[in-house]
C-alpha positions as CSV (number, residue, x, y, z in Angstrom):
1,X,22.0,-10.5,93.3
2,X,23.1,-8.6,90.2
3,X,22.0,-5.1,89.1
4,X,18.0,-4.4,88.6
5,X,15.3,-1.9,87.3
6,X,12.7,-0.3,89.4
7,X,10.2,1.2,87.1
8,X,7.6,3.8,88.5
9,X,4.5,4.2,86.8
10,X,1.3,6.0,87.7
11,X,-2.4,4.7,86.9
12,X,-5.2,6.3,85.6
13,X,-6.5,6.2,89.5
14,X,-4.2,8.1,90.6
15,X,-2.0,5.2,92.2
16,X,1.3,4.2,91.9
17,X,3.0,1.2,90.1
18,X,6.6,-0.2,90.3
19,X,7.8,-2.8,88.5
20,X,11.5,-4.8,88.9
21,X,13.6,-5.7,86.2
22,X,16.3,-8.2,87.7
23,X,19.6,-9.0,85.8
24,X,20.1,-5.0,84.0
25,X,21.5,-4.3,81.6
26,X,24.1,-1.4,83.4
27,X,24.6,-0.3,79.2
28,X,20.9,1.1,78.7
29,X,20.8,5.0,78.3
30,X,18.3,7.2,79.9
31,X,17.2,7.5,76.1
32,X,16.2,3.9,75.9
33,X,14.7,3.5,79.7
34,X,12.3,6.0,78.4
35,X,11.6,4.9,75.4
36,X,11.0,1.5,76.5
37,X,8.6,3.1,79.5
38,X,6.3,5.2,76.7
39,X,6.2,2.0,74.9
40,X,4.7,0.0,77.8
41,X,2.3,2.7,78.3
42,X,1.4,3.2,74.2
43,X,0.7,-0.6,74.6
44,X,-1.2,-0.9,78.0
45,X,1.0,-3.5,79.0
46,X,0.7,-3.4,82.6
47,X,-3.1,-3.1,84.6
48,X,-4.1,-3.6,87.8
49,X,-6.3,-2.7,90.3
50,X,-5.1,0.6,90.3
51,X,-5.6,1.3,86.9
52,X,-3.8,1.3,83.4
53,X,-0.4,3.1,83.5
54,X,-0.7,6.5,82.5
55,X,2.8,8.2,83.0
56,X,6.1,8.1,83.9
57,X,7.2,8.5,87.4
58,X,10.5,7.5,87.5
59,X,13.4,5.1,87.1
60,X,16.1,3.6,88.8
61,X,19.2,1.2,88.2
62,X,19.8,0.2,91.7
63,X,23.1,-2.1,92.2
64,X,23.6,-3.8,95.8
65,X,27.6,-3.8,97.0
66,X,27.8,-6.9,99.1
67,X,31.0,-6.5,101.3
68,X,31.4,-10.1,103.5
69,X,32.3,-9.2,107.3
70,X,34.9,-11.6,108.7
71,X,34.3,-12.8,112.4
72,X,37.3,-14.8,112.8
């Protein structure tokens, strides 16, 4: 599995939503990751039962170092 987003939103309810973007781009700035965030807000792109997205919460590139373990 290659690098991925976790987006952190909260809702107008007070709840929390995440959302996953697989196969990152490891080049986008912290400019752009906001920037693409506010956007998705402005827009109301993501609802749910918790609510329209109101804010930002957070953001994370998370990459996953898979090191095999020989048992030969």
């Amino acid at each position: 599995m290659g690098p991925h987003f976790l987006l952190e939103f909260g809702t107008e309810l007070g709840r929390a939503r995440s959302l996953r973007i697989n196969n990152a781009d490891v080049a986008v700035t912290d400019s752009m990751m906001r920037d693409a965030m506010d956007t998705m807000i402005a827009t109301q792109a993501l609802e749910g039962a918790g609510g329209r997205i109101q804010y930002r919460r957070g953001a994370a590139l998370i990459e996953t170092i898979v090191t095999p373990i020989h048992l030969s």
